[in-house]
Chimera marker file (.cmm) of the C-alpha trace (Angstrom):
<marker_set name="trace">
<marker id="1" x="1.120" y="-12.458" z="-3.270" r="1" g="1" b="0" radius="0.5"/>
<marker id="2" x="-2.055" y="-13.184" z="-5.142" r="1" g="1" b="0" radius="0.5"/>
<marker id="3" x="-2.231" y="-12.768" z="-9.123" r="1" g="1" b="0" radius="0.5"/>
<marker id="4" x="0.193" y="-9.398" z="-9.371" r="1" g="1" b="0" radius="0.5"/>
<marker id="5" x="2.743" y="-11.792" z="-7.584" r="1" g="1" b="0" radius="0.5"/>
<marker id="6" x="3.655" y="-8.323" z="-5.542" r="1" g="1" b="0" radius="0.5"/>
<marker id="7" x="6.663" y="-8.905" z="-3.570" r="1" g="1" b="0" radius="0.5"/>
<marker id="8" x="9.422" y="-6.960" z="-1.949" r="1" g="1" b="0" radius="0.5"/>
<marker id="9" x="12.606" y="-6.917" z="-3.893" r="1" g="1" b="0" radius="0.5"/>
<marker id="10" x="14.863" y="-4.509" z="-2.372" r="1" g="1" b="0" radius="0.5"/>
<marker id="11" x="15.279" y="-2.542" z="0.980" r="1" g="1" b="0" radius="0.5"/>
<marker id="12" x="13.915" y="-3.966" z="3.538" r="1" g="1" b="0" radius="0.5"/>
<marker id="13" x="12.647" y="-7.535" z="2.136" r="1" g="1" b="0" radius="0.5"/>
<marker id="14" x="11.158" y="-9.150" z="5.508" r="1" g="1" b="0" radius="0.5"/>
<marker id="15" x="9.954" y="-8.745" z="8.719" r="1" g="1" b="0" radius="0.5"/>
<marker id="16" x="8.493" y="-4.833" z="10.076" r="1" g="1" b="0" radius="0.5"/>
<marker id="17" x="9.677" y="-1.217" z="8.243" r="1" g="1" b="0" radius="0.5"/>
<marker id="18" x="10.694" y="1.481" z="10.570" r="1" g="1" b="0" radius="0.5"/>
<marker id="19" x="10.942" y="4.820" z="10.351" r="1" g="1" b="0" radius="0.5"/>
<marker id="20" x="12.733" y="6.208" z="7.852" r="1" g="1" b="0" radius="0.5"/>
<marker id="21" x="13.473" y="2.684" z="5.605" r="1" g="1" b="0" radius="0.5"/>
<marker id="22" x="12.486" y="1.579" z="2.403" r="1" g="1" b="0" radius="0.5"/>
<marker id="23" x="10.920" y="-0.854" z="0.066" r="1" g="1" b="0" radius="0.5"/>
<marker id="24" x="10.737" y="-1.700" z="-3.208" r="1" g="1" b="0" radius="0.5"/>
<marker id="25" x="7.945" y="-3.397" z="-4.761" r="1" g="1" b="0" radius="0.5"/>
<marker id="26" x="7.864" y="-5.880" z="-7.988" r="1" g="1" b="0" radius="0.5"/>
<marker id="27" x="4.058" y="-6.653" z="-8.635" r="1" g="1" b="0" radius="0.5"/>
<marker id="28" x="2.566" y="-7.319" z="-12.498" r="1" g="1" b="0" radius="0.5"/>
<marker id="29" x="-0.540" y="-5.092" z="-12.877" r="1" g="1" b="0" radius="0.5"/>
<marker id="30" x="-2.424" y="-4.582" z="-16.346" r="1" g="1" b="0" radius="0.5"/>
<marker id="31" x="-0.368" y="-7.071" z="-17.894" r="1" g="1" b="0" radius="0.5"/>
<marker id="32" x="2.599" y="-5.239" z="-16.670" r="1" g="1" b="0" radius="0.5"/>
<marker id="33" x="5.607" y="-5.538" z="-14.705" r="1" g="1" b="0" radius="0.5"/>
<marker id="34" x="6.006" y="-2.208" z="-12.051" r="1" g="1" b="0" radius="0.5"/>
<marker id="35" x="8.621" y="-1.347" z="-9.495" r="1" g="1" b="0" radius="0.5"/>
<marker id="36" x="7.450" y="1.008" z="-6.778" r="1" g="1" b="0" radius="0.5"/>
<marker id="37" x="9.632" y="2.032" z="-3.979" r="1" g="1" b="0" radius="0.5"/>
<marker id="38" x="8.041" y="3.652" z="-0.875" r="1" g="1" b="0" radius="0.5"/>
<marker id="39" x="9.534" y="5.209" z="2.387" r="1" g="1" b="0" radius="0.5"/>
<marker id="40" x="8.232" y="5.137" z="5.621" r="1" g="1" b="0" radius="0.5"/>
<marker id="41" x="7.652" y="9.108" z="6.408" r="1" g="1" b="0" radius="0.5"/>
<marker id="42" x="5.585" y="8.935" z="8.942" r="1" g="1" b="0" radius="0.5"/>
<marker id="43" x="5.913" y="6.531" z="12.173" r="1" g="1" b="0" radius="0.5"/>
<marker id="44" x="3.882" y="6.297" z="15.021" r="1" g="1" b="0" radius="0.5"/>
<marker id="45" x="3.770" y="2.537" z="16.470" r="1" g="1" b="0" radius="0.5"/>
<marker id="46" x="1.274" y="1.300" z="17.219" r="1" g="1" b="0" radius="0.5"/>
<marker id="47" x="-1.112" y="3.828" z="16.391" r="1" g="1" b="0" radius="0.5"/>
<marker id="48" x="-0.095" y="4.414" z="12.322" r="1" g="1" b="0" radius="0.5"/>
<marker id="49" x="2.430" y="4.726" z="9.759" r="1" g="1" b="0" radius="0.5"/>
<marker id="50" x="2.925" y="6.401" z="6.327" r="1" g="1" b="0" radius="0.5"/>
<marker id="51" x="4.256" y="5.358" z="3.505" r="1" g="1" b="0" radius="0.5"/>
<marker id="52" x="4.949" y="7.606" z="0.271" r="1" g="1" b="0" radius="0.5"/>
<marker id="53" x="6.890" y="7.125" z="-3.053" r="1" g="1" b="0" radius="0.5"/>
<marker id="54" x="10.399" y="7.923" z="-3.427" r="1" g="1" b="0" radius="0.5"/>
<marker id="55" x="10.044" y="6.334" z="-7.255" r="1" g="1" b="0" radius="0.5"/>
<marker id="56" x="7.626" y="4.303" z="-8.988" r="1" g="1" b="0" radius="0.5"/>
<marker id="57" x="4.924" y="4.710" z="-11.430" r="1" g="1" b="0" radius="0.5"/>
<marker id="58" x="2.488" y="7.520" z="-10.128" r="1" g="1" b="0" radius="0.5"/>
<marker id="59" x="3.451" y="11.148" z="-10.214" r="1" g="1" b="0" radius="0.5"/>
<marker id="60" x="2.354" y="11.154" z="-5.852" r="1" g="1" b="0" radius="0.5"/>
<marker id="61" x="1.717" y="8.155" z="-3.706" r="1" g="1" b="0" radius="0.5"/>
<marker id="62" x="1.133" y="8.607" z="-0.307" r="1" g="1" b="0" radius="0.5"/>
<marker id="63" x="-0.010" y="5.574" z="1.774" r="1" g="1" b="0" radius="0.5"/>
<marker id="64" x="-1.642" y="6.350" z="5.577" r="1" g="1" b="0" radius="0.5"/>
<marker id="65" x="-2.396" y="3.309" z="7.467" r="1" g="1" b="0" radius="0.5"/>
<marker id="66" x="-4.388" y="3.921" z="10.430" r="1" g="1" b="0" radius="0.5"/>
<marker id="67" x="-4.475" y="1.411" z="13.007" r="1" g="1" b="0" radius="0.5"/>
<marker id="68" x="-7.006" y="1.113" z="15.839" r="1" g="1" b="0" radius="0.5"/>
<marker id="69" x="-8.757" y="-1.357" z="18.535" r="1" g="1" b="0" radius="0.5"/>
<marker id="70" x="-12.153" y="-2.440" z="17.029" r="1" g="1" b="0" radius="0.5"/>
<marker id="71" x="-14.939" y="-1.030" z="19.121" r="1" g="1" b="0" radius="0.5"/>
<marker id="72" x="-16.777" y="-4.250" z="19.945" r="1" g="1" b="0" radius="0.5"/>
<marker id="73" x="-13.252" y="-5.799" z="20.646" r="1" g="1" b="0" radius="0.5"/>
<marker id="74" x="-10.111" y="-4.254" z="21.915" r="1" g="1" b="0" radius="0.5"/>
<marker id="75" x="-8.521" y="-7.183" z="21.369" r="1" g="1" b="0" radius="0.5"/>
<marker id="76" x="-8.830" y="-7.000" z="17.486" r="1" g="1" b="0" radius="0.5"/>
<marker id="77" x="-7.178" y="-4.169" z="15.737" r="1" g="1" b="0" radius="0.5"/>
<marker id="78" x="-9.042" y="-2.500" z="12.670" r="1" g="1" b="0" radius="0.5"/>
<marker id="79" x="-6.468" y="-0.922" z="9.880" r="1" g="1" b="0" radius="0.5"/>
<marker id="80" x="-8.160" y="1.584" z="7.705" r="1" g="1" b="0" radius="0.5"/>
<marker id="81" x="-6.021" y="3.217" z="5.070" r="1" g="1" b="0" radius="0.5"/>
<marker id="82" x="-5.952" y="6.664" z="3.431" r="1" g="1" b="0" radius="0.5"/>
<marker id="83" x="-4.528" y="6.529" z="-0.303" r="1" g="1" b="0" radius="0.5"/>
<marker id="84" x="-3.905" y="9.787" z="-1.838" r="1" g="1" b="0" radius="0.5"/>
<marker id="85" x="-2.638" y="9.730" z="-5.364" r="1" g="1" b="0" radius="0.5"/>
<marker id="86" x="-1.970" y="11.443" z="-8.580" r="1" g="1" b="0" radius="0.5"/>
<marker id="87" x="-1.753" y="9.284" z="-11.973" r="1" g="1" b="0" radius="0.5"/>
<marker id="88" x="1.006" y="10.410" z="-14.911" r="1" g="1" b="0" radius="0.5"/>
<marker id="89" x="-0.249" y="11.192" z="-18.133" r="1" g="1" b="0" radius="0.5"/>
<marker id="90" x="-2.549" y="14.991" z="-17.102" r="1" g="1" b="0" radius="0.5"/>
<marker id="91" x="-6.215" y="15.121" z="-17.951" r="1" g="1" b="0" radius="0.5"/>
<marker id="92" x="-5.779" y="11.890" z="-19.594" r="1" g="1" b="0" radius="0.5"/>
<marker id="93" x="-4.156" y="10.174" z="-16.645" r="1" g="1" b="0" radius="0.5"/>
<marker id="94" x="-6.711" y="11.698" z="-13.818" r="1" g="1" b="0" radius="0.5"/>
<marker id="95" x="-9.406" y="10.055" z="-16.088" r="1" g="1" b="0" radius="0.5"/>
<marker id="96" x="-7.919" y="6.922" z="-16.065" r="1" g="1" b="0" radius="0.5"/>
<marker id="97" x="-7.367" y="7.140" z="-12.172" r="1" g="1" b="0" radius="0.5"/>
<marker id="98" x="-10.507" y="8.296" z="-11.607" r="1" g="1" b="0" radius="0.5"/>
<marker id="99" x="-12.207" y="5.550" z="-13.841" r="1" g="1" b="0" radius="0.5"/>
<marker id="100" x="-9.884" y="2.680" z="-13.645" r="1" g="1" b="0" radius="0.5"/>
<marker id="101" x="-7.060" y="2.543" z="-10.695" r="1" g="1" b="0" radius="0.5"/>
<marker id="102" x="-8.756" y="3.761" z="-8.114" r="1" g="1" b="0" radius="0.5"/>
<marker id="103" x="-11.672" y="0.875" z="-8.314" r="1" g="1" b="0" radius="0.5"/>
<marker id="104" x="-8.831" y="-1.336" z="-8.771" r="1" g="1" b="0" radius="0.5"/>
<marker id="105" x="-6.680" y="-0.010" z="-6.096" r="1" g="1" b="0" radius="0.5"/>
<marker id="106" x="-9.394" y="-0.428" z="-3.665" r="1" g="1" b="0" radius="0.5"/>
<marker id="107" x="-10.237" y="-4.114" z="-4.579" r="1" g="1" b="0" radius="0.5"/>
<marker id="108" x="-6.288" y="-4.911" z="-4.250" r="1" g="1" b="0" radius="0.5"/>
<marker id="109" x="-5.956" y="-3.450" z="-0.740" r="1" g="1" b="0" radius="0.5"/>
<marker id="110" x="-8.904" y="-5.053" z="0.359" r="1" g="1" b="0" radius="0.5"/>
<marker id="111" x="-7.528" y="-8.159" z="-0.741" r="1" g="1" b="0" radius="0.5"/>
<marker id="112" x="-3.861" y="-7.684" z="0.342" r="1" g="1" b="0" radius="0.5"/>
<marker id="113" x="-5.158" y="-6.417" z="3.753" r="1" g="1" b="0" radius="0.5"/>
<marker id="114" x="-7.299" y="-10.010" z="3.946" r="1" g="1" b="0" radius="0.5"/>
<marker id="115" x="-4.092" y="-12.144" z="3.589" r="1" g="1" b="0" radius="0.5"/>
<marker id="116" x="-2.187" y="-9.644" z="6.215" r="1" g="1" b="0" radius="0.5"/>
<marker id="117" x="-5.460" y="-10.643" z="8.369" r="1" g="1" b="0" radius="0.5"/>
<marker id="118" x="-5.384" y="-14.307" z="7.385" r="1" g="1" b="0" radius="0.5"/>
<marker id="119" x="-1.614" y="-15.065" z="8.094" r="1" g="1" b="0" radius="0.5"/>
<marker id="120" x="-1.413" y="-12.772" z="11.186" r="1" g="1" b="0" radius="0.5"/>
<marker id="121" x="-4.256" y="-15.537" z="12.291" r="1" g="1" b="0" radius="0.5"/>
<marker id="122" x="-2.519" y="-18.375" z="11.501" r="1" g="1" b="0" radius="0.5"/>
<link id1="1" id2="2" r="1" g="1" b="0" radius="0.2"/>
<link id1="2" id2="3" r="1" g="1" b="0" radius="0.2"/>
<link id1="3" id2="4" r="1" g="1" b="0" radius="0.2"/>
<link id1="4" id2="5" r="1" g="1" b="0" radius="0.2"/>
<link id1="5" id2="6" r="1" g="1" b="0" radius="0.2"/>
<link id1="6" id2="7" r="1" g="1" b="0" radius="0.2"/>
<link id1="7" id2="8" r="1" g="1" b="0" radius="0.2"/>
<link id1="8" id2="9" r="1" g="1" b="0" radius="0.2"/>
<link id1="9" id2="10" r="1" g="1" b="0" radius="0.2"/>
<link id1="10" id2="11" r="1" g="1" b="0" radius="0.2"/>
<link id1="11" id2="12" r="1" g="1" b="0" radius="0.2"/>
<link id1="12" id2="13" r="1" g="1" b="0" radius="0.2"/>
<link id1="13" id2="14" r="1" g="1" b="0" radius="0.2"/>
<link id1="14" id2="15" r="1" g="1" b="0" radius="0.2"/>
<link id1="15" id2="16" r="1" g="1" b="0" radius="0.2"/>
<link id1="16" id2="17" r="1" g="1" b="0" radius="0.2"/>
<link id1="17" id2="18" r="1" g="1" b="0" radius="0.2"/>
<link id1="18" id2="19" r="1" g="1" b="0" radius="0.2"/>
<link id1="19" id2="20" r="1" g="1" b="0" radius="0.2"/>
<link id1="20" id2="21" r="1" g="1" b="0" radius="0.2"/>
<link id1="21" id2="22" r="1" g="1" b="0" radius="0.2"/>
<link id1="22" id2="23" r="1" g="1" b="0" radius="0.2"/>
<link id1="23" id2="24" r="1" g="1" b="0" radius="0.2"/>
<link id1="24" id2="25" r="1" g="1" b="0" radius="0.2"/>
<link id1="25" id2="26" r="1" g="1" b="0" radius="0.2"/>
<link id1="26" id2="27" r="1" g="1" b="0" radius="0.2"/>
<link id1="27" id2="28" r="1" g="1" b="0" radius="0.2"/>
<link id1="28" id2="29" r="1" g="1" b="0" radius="0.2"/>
<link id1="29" id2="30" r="1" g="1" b="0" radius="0.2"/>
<link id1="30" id2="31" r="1" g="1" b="0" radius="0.2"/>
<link id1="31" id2="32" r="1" g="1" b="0" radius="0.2"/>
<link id1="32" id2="33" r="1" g="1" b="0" radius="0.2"/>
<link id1="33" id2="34" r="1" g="1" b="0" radius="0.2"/>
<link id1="34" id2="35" r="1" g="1" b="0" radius="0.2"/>
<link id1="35" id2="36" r="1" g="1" b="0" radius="0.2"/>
<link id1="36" id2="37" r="1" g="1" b="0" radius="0.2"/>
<link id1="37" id2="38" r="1" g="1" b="0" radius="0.2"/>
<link id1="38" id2="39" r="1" g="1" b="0" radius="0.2"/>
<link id1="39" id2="40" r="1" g="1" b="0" radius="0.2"/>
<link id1="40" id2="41" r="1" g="1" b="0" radius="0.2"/>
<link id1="41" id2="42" r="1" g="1" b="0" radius="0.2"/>
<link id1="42" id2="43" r="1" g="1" b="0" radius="0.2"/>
<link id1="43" id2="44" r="1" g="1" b="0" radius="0.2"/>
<link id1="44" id2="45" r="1" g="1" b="0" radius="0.2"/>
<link id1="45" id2="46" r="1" g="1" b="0" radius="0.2"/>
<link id1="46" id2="47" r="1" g="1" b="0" radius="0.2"/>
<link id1="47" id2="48" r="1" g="1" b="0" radius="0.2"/>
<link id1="48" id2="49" r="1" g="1" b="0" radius="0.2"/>
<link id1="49" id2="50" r="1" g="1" b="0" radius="0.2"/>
<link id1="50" id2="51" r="1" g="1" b="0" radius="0.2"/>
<link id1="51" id2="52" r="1" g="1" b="0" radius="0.2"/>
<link id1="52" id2="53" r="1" g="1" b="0" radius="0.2"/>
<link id1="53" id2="54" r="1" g="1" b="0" radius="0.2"/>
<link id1="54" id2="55" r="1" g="1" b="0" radius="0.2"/>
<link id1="55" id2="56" r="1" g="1" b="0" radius="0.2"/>
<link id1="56" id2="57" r="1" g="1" b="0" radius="0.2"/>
<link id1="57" id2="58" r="1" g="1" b="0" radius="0.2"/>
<link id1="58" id2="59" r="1" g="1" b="0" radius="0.2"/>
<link id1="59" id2="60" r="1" g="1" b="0" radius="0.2"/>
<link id1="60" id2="61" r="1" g="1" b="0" radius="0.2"/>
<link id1="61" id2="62" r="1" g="1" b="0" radius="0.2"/>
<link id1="62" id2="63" r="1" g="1" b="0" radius="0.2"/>
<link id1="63" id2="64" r="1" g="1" b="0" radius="0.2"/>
<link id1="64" id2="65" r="1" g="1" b="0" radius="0.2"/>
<link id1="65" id2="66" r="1" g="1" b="0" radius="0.2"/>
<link id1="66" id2="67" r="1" g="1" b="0" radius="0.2"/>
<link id1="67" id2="68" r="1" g="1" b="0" radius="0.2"/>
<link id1="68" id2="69" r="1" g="1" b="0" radius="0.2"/>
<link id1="69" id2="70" r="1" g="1" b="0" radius="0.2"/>
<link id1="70" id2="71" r="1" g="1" b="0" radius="0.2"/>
<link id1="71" id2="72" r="1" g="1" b="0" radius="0.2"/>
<link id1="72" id2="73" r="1" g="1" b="0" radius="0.2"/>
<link id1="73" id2="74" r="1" g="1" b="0" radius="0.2"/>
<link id1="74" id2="75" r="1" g="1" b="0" radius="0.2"/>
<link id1="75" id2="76" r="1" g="1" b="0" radius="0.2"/>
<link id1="76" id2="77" r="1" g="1" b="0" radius="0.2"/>
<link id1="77" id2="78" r="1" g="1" b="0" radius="0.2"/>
<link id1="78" id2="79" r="1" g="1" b="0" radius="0.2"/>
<link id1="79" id2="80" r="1" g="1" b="0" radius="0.2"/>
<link id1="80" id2="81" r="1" g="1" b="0" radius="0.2"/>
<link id1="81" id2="82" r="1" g="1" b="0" radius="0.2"/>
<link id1="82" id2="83" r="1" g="1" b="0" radius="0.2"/>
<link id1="83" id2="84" r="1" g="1" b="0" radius="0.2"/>
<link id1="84" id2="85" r="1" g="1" b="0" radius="0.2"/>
<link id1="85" id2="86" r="1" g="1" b="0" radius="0.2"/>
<link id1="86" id2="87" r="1" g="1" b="0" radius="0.2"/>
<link id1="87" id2="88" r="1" g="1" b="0" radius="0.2"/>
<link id1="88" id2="89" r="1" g="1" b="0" radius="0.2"/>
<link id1="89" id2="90" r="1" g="1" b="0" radius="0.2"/>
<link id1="90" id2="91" r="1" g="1" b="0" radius="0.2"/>
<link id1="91" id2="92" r="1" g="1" b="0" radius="0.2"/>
<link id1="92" id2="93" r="1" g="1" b="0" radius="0.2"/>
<link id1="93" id2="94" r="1" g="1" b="0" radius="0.2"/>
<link id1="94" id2="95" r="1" g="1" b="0" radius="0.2"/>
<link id1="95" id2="96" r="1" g="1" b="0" radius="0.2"/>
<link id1="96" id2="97" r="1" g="1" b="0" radius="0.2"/>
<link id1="97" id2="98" r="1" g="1" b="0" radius="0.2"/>
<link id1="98" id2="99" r="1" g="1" b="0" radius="0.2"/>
<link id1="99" id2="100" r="1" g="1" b="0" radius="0.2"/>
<link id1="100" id2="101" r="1" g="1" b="0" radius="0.2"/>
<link id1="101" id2="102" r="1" g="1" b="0" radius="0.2"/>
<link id1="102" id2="103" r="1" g="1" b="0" radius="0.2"/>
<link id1="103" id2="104" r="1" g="1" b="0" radius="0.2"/>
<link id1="104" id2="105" r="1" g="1" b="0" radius="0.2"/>
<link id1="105" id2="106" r="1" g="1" b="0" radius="0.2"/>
<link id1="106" id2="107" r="1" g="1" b="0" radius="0.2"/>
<link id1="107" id2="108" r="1" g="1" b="0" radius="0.2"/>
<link id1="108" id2="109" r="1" g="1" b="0" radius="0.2"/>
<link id1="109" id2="110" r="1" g="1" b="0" radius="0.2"/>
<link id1="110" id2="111" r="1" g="1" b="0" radius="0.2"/>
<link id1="111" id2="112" r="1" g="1" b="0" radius="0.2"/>
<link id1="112" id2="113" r="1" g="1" b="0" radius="0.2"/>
<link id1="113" id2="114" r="1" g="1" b="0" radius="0.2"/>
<link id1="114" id2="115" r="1" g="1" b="0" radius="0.2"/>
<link id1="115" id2="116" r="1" g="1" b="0" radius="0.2"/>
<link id1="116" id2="117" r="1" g="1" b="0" radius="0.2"/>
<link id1="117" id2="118" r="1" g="1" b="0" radius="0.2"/>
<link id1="118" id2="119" r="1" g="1" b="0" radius="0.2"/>
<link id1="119" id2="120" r="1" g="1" b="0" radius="0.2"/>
<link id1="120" id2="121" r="1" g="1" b="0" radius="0.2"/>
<link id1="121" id2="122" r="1" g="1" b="0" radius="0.2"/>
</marker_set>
């Protein structure tokens, strides 16, 4: 998907995650090839599901997406997702998230949530 080329490579590859399952991501980020995989810890359809690392490249990844009718249209949902993370590397690596990944974690949701949004409309 997009320029990281994210995709799913193990676990469960296609169609919806349930509670308790797994996937692992391949996505090139920085130049650089990473493998994250995340399982679902949290699960409550339709309302929201979490998603945290069970290995990949952050020291704590945990993923809330939060999923509600839009107020001027019940018929539209609205996701809005709560990232809470902790870069490797100490002092060094907080600096780095604070200055660095979390601007660019922000920008790639926003885009990976407007291609959910595009092919859900399609």
């Amino acid at each position: 998907m997009g320029a990281s080329g994210e995709r799913a490579v193990a676990g469960v590859t296609s169609g919806c995650l349930g509670p308790g399952q797994t996937v692992t991501w391949q996505a090139r980020h920085f130049g650089v090839r990473w493998r994250m995989t995340v399982q679902i810890t949290e699960y409550e359809s339709p309302h929201r599901f979490v998603d945290e690392q069970v290995s990949g490249p952050f020291r704590h990844w945990r993923h809330e997406h939060i999923l509600t009718p839009a107020p001027d249209d019940p018929a539209t949902t609205v996701m809005r997702d709560v990232i809470d993370f902790t870069a490797p590397g100490g002092p060094a690596g907080s600096l780095v998230a604070a200055v660095i990944l979390r601007p660019y974690l922000q920008r790639l949701i926003a885009r990976r949530n407007h291609f959910l949004a595009c092919s859900l409309a399609d």
